[in-house]
C-alpha positions as CSV (number, residue, x, y, z in Angstrom):
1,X,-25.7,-43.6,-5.4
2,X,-27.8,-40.5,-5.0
3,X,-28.5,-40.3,-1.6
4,X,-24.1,-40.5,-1.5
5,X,-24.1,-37.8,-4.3
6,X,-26.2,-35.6,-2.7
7,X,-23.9,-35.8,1.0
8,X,-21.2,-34.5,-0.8
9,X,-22.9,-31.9,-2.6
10,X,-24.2,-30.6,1.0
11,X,-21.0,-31.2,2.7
12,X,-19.0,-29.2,0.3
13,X,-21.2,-26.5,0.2
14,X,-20.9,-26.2,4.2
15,X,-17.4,-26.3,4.0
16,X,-17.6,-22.9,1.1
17,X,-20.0,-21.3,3.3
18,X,-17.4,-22.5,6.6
19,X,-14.2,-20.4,4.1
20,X,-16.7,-17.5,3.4
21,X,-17.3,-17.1,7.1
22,X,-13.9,-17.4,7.8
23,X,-12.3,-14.6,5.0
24,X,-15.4,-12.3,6.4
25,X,-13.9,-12.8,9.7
26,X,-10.4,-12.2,9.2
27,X,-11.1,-9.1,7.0
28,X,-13.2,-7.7,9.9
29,X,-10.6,-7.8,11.8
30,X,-7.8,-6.6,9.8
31,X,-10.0,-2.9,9.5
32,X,-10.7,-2.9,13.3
33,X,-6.7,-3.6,13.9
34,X,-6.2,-0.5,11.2
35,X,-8.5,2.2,13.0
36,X,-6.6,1.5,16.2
37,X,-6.8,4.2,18.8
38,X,-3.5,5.9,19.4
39,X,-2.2,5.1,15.7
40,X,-1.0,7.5,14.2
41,X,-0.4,8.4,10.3
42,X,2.9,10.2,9.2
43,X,2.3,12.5,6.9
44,X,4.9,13.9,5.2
45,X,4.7,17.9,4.5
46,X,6.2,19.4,1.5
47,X,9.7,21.0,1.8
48,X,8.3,23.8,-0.2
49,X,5.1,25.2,1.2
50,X,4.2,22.7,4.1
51,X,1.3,21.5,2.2
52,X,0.6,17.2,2.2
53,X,3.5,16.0,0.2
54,X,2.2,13.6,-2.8
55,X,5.7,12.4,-3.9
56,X,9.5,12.6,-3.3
57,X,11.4,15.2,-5.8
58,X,15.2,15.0,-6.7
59,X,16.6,18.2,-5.3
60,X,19.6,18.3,-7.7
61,X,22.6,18.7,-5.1
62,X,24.2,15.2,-5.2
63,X,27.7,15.8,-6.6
64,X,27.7,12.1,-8.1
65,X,24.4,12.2,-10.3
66,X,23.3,10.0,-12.5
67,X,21.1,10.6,-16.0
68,X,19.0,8.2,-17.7
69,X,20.0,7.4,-20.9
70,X,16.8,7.1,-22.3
71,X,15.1,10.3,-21.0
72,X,18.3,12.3,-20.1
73,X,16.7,13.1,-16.2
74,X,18.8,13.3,-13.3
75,X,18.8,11.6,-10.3
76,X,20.7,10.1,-7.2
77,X,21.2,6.9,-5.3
78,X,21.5,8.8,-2.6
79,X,17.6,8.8,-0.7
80,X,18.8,11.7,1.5
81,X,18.5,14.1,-2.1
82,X,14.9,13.6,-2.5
83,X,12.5,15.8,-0.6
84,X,9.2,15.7,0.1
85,X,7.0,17.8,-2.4
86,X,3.1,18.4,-2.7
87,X,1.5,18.1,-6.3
88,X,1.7,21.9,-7.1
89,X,5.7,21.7,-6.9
């Protein structure tokens, strides 16, 4: 009974080192694949100043605007009214 006891014990720890391996490989991987030469990053600029943009601001213009009811703030279903804007604006 022990020596069977003892051959699980060792296989199943093989196959948790085995998984380890195996996530250590694939996240290796997955940061090689994301510092790929030739990739680039698109950065939006703000509409404003041309600084790094850090969000998308309602602009105000879309004739059918909507408020919340809770916090009375407009905005739009329309994507095309919200422009890029850095923190300072």
């Amino acid at each position: 009974m022990g020596s069977s006891l003892t051959t699980i014990v060792i296989l199943v720890s093989v196959i948790h080192v085995a998984a380890f391996a195996v996530m250590i490989w694939i996240r290796i991987q997955r940061d090689e694949a994301d510092q790929a030469p030739g990739k680039s990053v698109n950065i939006a600029l703000c509409a404003v100043c041309g600084e790094p943009a850090t969000y998308r601001g309602y602009d105000g213009l879309d004739p059918n605007e909507r408020h919340d009811p809770h916090t009375g703030r407009a905005w739009s279903d329309d994507v095309t009214h919200y422009q890029p804007l850095c923190a300072a604006h």
